[in-house]
C-alpha positions, 0 to 999 in steps of 0.5 A: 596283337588286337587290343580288346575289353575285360569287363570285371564282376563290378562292371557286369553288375553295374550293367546288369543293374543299370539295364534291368532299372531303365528297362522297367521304364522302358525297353529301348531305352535300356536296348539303346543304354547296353548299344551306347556301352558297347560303342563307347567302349570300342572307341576307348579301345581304338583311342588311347587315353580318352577321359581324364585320369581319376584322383584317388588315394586308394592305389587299386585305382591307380591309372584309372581314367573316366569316360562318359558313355556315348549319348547317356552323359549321366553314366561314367565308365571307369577303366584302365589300359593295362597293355592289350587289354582294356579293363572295364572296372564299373559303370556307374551314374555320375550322381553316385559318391564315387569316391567314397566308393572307391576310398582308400578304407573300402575295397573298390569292388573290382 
């Protein structure tokens, strides 16, 4: 059985969002950013366990761990391995209050 990606609504939004600010700056800069997410995460899929685990006290969260995207360090993938599958959870830029986010009184927007 191949292992394979599932990108949860929060996640496409992240991207969508993220895609449509940097293409007003610039149109391959936003082509490289959607090229880069594509690549690191078929690399979490051939490589178990990539990142550190993400402390949270929200138990949505639990075994959630953060990996940078490849060539833009500033974007964090949040993601969890759940048997074949890889769940995308969201995308986010790292100066963003994740925590917050994700806190235990606020639903984490999966």
């Amino acid at each position: 059985m191949s292992r394979f990606a599932h990108y949860e609504a929060g996640a496409k939004q992240d991207l969508a969002e993220i895609y449509d600010y940097l293409d007003q700056r610039s149109e391959s800069a936003a082509d490289r950013f959607y090229d880069a997410v594509y690549e690191t995460v078929e690399q979490l899929l051939t490589s178990t366990g990539l990142g550190g685990r993400y402390q949270c006290s929200n138990p949505e969260m639990e075994g959630v761990r953060i990996w940078r995207v490849n060539g833009f360090p500033n974007h964090l993938i949040f993601y969890r391995q759940q048997g074949d599958m890889l769940q995308i959870l969201r995308v986010i830029h790292g100066a963003r209050d994740y925590d917050t986010m994700f806190s235990e009184d606020r639903p984490p927007n999966i």
